[in-house]
C-alpha positions as CSV (number, residue, x, y, z in Angstrom):
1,X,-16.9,-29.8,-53.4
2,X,-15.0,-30.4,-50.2
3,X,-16.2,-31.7,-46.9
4,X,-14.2,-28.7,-45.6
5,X,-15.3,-25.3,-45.0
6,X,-13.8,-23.6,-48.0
7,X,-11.6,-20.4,-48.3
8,X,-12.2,-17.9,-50.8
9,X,-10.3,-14.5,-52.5
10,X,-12.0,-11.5,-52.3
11,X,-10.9,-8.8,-54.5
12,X,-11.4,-5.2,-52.7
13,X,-9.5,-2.6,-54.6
14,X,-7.4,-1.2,-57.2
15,X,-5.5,1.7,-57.1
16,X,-1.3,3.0,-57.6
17,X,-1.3,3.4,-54.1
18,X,-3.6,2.0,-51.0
19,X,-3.4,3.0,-47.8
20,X,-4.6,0.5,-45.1
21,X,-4.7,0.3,-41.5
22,X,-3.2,-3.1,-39.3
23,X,-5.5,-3.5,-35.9
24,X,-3.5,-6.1,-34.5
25,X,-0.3,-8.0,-35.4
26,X,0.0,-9.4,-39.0
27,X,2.8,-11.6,-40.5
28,X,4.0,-11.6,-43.6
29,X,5.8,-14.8,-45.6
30,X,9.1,-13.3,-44.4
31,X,8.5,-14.1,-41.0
32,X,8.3,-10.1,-40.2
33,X,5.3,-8.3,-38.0
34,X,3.6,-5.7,-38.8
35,X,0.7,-3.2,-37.3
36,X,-0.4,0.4,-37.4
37,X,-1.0,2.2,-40.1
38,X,0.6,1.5,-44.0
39,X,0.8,2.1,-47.6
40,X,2.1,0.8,-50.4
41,X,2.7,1.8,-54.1
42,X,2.6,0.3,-57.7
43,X,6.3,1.1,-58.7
44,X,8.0,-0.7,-62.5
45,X,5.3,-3.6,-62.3
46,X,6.5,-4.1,-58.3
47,X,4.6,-3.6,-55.0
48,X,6.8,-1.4,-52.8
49,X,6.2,-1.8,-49.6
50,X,8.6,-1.5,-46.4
51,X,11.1,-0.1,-48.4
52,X,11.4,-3.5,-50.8
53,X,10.0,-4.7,-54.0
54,X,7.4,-7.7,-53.9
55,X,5.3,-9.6,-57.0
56,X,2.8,-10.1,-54.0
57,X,2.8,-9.7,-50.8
58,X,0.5,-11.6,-47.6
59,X,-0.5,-9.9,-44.1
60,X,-2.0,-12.8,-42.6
61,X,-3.4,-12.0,-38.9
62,X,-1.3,-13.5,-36.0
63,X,-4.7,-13.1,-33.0
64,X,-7.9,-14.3,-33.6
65,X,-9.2,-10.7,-33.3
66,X,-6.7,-9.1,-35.3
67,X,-8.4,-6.9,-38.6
68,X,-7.5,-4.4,-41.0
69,X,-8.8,-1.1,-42.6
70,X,-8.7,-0.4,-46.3
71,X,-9.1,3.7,-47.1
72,X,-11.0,4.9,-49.7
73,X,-12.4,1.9,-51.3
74,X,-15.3,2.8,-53.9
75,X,-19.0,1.3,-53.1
76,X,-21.8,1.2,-55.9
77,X,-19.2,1.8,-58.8
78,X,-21.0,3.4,-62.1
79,X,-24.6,3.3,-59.9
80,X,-26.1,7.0,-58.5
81,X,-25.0,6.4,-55.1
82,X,-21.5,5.7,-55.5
83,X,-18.7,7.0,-52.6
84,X,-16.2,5.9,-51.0
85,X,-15.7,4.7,-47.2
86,X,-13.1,3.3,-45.0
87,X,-13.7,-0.7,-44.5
88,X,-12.7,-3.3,-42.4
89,X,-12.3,-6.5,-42.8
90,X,-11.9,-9.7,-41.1
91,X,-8.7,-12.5,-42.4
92,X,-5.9,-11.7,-44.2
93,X,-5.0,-8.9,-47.2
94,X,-2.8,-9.8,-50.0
95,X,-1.9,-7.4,-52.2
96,X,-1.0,-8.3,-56.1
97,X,-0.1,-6.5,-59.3
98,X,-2.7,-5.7,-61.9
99,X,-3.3,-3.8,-64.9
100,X,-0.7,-1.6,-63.8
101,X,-2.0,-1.0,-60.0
102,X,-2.2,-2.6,-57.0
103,X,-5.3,-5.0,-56.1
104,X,-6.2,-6.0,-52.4
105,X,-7.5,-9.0,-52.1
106,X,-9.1,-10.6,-48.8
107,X,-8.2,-14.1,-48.0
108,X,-11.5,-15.0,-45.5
109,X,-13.3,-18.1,-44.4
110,X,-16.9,-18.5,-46.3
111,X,-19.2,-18.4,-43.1
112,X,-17.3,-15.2,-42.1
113,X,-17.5,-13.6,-46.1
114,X,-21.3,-14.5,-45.6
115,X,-21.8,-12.9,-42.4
116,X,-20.8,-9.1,-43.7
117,X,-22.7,-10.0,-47.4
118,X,-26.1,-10.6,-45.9
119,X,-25.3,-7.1,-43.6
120,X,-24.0,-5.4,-46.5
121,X,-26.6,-6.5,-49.1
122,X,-29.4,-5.6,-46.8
123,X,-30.3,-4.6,-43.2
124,X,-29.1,-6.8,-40.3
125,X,-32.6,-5.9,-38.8
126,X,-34.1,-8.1,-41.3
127,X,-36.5,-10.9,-40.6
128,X,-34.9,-14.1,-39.2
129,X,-36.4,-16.2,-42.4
130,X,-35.0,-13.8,-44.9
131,X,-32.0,-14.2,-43.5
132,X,-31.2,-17.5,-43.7
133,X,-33.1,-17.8,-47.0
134,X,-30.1,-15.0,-47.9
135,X,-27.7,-16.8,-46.2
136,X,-28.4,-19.8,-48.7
137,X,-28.5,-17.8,-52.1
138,X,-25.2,-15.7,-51.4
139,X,-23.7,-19.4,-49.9
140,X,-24.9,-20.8,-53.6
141,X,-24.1,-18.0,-55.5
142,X,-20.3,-17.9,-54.7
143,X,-19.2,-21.7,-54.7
144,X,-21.1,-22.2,-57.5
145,X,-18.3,-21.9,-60.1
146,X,-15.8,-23.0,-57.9
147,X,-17.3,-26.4,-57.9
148,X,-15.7,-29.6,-59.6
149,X,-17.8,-29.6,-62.7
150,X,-17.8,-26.3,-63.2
151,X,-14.0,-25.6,-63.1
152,X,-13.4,-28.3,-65.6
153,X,-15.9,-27.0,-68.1
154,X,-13.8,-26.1,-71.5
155,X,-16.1,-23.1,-72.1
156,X,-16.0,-20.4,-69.4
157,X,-19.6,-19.7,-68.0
158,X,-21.1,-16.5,-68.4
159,X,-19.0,-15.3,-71.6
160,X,-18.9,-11.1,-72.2
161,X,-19.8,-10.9,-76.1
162,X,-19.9,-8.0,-78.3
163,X,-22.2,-8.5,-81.5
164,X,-21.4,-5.3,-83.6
165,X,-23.2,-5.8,-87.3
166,X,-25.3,-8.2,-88.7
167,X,-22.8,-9.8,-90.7
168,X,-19.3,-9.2,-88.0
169,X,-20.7,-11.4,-84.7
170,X,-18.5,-12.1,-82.1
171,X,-16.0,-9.0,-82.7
172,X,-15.2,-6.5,-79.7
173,X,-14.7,-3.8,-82.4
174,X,-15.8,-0.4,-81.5
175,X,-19.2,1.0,-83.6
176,X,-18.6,2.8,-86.6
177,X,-20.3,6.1,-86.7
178,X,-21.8,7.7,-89.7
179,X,-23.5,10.4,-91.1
180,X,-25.7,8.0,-93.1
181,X,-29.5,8.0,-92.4
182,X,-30.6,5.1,-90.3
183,X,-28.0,2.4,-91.1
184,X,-28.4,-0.2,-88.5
185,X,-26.0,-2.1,-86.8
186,X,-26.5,-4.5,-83.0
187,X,-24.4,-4.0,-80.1
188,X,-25.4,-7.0,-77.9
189,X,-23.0,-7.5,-74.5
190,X,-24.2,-9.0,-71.0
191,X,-21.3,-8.9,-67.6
192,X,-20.2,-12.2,-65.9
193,X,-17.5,-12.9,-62.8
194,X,-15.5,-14.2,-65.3
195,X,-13.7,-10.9,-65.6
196,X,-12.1,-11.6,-62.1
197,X,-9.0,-14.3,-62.8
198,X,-6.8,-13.0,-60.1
199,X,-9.7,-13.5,-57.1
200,X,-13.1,-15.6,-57.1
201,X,-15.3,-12.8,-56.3
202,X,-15.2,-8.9,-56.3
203,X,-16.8,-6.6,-53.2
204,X,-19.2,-4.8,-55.2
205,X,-22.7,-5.1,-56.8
206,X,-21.0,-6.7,-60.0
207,X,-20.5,-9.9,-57.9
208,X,-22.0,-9.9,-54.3
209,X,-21.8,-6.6,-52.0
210,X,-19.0,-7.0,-49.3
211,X,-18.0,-4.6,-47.0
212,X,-16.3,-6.3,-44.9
213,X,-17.3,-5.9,-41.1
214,X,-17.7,-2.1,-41.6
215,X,-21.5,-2.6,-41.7
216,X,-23.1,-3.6,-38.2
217,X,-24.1,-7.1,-38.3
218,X,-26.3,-8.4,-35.5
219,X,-26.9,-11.5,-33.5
220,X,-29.9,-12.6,-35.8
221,X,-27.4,-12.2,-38.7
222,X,-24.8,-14.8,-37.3
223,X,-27.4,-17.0,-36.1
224,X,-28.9,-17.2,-39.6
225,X,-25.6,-18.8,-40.9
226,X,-25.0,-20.8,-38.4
227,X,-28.5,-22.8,-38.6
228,X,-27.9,-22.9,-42.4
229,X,-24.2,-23.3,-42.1
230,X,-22.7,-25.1,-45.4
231,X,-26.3,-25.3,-46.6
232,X,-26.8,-24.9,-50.6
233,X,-29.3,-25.3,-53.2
234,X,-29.0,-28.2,-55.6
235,X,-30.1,-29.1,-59.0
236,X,-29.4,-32.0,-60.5
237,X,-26.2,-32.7,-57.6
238,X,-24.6,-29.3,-58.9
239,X,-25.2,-26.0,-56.6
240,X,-27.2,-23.6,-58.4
241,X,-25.8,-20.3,-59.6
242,X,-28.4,-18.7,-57.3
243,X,-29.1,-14.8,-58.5
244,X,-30.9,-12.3,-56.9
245,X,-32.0,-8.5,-57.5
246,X,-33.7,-6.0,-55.4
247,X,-37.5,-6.6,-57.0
248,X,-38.6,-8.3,-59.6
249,X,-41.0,-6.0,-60.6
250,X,-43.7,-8.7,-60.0
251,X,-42.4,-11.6,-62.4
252,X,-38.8,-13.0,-62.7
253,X,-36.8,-13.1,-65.2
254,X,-35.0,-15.7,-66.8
255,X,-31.4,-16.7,-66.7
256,X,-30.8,-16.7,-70.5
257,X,-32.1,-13.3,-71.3
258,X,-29.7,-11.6,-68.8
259,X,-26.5,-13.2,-69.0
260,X,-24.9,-15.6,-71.7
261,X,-27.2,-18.1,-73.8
262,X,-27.9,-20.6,-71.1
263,X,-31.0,-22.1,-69.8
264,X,-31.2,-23.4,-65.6
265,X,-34.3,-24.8,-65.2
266,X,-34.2,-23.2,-62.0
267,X,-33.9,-19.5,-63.2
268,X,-37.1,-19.4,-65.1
269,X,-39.9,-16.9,-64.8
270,X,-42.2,-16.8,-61.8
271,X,-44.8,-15.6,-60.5
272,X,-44.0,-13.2,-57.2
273,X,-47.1,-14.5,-55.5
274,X,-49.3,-17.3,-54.5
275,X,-51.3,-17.1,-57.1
276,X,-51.6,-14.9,-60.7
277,X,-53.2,-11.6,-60.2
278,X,-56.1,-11.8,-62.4
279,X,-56.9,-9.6,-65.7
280,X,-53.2,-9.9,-67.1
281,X,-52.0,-11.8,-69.7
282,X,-48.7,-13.5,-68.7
283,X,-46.7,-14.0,-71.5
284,X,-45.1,-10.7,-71.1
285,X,-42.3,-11.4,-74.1
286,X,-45.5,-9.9,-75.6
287,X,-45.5,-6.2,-76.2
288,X,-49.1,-5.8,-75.4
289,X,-49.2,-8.2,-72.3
290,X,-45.8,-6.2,-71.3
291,X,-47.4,-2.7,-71.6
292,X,-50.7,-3.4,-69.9
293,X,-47.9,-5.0,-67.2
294,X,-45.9,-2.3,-66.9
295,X,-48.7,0.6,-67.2
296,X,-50.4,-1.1,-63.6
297,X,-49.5,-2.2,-60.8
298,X,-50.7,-6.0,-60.1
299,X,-50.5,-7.8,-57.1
300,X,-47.3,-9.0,-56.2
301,X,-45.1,-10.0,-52.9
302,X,-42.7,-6.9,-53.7
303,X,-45.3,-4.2,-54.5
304,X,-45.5,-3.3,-51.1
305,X,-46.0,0.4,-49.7
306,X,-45.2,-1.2,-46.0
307,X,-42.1,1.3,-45.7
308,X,-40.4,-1.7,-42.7
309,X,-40.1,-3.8,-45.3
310,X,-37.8,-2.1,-47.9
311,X,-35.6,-1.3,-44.9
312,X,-35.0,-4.3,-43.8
313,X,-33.7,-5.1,-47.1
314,X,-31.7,-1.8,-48.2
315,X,-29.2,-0.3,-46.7
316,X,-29.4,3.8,-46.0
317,X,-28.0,4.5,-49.5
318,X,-30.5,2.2,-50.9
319,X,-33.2,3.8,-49.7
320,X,-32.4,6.4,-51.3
321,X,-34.5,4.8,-53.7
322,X,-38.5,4.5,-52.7
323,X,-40.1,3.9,-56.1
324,X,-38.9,0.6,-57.0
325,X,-42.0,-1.6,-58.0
326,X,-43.5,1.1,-60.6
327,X,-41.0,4.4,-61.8
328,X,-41.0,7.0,-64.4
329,X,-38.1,9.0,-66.0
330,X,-38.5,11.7,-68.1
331,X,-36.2,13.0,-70.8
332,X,-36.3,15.9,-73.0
333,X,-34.4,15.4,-76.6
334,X,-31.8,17.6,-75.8
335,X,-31.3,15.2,-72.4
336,X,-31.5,12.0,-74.4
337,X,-29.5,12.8,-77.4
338,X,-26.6,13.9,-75.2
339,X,-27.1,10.9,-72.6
340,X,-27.1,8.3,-75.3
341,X,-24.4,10.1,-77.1
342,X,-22.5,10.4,-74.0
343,X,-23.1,6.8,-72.5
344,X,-22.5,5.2,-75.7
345,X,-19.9,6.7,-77.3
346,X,-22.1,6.9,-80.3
347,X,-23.3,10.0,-82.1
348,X,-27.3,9.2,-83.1
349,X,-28.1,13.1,-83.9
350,X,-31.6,13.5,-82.3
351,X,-33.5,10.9,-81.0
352,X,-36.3,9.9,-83.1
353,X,-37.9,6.4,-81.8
354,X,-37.2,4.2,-78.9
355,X,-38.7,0.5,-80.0
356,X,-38.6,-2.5,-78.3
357,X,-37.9,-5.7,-80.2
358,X,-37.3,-8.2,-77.5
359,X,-38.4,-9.0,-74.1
360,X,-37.8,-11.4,-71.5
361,X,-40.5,-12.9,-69.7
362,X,-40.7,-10.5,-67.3
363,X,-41.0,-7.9,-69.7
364,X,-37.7,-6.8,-69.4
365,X,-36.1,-5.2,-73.1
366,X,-33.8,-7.6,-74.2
367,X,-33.0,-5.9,-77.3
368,X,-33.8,-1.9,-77.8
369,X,-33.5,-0.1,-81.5
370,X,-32.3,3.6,-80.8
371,X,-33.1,5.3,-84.0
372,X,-31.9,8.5,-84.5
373,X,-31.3,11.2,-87.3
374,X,-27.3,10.0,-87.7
375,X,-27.9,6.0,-87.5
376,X,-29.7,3.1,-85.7
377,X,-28.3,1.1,-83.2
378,X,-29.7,-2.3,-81.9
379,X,-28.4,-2.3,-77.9
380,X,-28.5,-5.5,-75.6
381,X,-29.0,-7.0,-73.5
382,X,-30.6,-5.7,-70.5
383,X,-27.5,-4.4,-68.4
384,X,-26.2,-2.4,-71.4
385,X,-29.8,-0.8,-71.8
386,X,-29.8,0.5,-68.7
387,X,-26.0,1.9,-68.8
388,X,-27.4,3.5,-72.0
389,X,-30.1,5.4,-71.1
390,X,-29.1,6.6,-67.5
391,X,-26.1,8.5,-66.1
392,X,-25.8,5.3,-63.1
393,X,-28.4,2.7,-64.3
394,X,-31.7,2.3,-64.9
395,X,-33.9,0.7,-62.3
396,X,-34.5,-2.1,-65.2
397,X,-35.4,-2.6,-68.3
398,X,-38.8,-3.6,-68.2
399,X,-40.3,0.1,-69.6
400,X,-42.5,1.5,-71.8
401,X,-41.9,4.4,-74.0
402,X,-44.2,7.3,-74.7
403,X,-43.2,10.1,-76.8
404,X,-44.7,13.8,-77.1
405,X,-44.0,17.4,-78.6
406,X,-43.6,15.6,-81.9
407,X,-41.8,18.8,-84.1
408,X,-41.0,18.0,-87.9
409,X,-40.9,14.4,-87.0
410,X,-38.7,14.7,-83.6
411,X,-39.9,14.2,-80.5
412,X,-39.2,16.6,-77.8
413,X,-39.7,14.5,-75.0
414,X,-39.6,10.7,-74.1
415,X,-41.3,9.3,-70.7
416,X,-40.2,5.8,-69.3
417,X,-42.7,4.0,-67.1
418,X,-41.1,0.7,-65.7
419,X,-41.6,-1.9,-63.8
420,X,-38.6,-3.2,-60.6
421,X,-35.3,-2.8,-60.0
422,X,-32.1,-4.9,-61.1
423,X,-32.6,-8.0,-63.4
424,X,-35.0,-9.9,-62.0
425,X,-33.4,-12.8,-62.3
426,X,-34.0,-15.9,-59.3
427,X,-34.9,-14.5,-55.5
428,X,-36.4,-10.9,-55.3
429,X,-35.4,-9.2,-52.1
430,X,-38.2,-7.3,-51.7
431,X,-40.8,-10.0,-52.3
432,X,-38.5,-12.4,-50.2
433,X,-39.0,-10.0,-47.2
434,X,-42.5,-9.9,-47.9
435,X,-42.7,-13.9,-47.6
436,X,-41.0,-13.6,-44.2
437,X,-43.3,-11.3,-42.8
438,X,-46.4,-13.1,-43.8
439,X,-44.9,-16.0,-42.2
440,X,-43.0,-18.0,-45.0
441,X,-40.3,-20.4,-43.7
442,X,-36.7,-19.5,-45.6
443,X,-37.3,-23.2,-47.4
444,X,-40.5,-22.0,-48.8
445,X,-39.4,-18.5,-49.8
446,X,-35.8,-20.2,-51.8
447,X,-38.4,-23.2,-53.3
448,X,-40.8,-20.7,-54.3
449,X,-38.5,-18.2,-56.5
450,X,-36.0,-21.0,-57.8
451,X,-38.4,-24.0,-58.9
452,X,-37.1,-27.8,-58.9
453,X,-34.3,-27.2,-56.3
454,X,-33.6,-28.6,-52.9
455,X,-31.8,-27.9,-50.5
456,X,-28.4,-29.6,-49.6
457,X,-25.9,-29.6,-46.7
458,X,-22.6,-29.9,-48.9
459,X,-19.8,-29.3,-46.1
């Protein structure tokens, strides 16, 4: 890693055209100015833009306070809150060709990228601890992969993989359907960054949320990365791939069970509290221990009913969501055959069993069998659950299943019951916020969710 304060590429948008907005003076390559209001097109694999044809193009900002407005860009893609807003951003906006559109990309500064991240990802008003332990993770997070070791690793990190048969792993072929009874095949497939080759990082919930300086930031948010300013956390003299998700649900999840088959000794399962809640066997990989998890609701730094808590963590479309520690959904079959069907592109006929086959240690459903009067399906891992068996997502995947109305064998309705929201996996927002209010200095709440790191300053 450099001594330097590194730059990074944010990728914003896609579209055939994009409209954007120049507050201030910006120069291009070409040595031209531009300002006001702009667009420009996808045209025959070209950008057209000022009435010429360009691979890429680069508006860099000629005044410190110069900025730009993109129109239209999509926040919360595929999740039940999605819409679009105008942002703006600090830097400068390049605009490249890909998969047949146009992508805007912002060139920015890290400390500045941080700044709108932690007001995008959560509340500005936040507590002056969680900030800067959020300043650290979302600091980690992003030059994690950009570091030495890990950009001369042969195999790419994080690896999308499709598992589709018992006997045909590693295809991306589509599922066969069938009219067969019960003929099982697995559909295992977790999401990395490593879809992004143009740009290190995207703007949405896929990578970190970034909206630029659209969102109001606040004194307390600049102040918290500037006291941890180039400040990461280390294992083993590599910065940690530092995850987070809105609450664990009361334990975290590991790593591995997420996202491709690696283990970081720092991404392991804990505890969200000082000490275990008692009565509860932990080793929820366990069906039993899961269920008697999930059916409660044990003590834990993010099951909290203190409603200034969540909002200093979500934003106003976030809260949108109040039952995050413990949820139900409810389907009927005709709901569930059609979701699944729809979701998956798969034609199961009615629903006859949801069973759970493996959890993380969290309880989360690594592997789900969906058997239905057409054909079984195996799904994984918990990301693709969750797409399955919700029009957005699923909070998580740590849920139980009861069925009722049983008629000929079918059920006629299916209940969820889980436990958090997101994956679980390293800090949990939630039960980080709770830390700061009880007092928690940001050192203790990073040391407590991500054992055996330390803290580094690395620029």
């Amino acid at each position: 890693m450099k001594s330097t304060e590194p730059i990074i590429h944010v990728g914003i948008l896609s579209d055939k055209r994009i409209e954007f907005e120049l507050n201030g003076d910006f120069r291009t390559t070409d040595g031209k100015v531009w300002s006001g209001k702009q667009k420009a097109d996808y045209k025959k694999g070209k950008i057209s833009f000022g009435g010429e044809q360009h691979d890429e193009i680069i508006f860099y900002p000629i005044t410190k306070n110069a900025s730009f407005d993109l129109i239209d860009v999509i926040i919360g893609i595929n999740f039940h809150w999605e819409r679009k807003e105008n942002q703006r951003f600090k830097g400068a906006l390049k605009f490249i060709v890909e998969e047949n559109k146009l992508t805007a990309i912002n060139r920015i500064n890290v400390e500045d990228y941080l700044i709108s991240v932690i007001s995008s990802e959560m509340s500005a008003t936040a507590s002056d601890e969680l900030l800067k332990a959020h300043a650290v993770i979302s600091r980690s997070w992003l030059l994690s992969p950009l570091q030495e070791s890990r950009t001369k690793s042969k195999e790419p990190r994080g690896k999308n993989m499709d598992l589709v048969n018992e006997q045909q792993s590693n295809t991306s072929s589509p599922l066969p359907t069938t009219d067969s009874l019960l003929v099982t095949n697995r559909y295992i497939k977790w999401y990395e960054r490593d879809a992004h080759t143009n740009f290190d990082v995207c703007a949405d919930d896929h990578c970190q949320r970034y909206q630029g300086i659209t969102r109001a930031s606040t004194l307390a948010v600049e102040k918290a990365i500037e006291a941890t300013r180039g400040e990461a956390l280390m294992y083993e003299d590599e910065i940690c791939d530092a995850r987070f998700s809105k609450s664990c649900g009361g334990i975290s999840e590991t790593f591995e069970n997420c996202w491709a088959p690696e283990h970081y000794p720092y991404l392991t399962a804990v505890i969200d509290n000082t000490d275990a809640p008692a009565g509860f066997e932990l080793d929820l990989s366990n069906e039993d221990n899961a269920e008697k998890w999930i059916r409660n609701s044990p003590e834990a730094f993010c099951n909290t009913t203190d409603k200034n808590v969540p909002s200093q963590v979500l934003n106003n479309y976030d809260q949108e969501t109040t039952d995050f520690y413990r949820w139900k959904v409810e389907y009927t079959q005709a709901e569930i055959s059609e979701l699944l069907t729809r979701r998956s592109g798969i034609e199961f006929g009615e629903i006859i069993d949801l069973i759970p086959l493996v959890r993380g240690e969290s309880g989360r459903l690594i592997e789900l069998k969906i058997v239905g009067t057409k054909q079984s399906i195996i799904v994984g891992k918990e990301l693709e659950i969750r797409k399955w068996l919700s029009n957005s997502h699923l909070y998580s995947s740590a849920f139980v299943i009861d069925k009722s109305g049983i008629v000929d064998g079918v059920p006629q309705h299916f209940t969820l019951t889980g436990a958090g929201w997101g994956h679980g996996v390293g800090l949990c927002q939630i039960g980080a916020a709770v830390m700061g209010e009880k007092g928690f200095k940001y050192k203790e709440i990073l040391l407590h969710y991500f054992r055996g790191a330390e803290l580094k300053k690395i620029y």
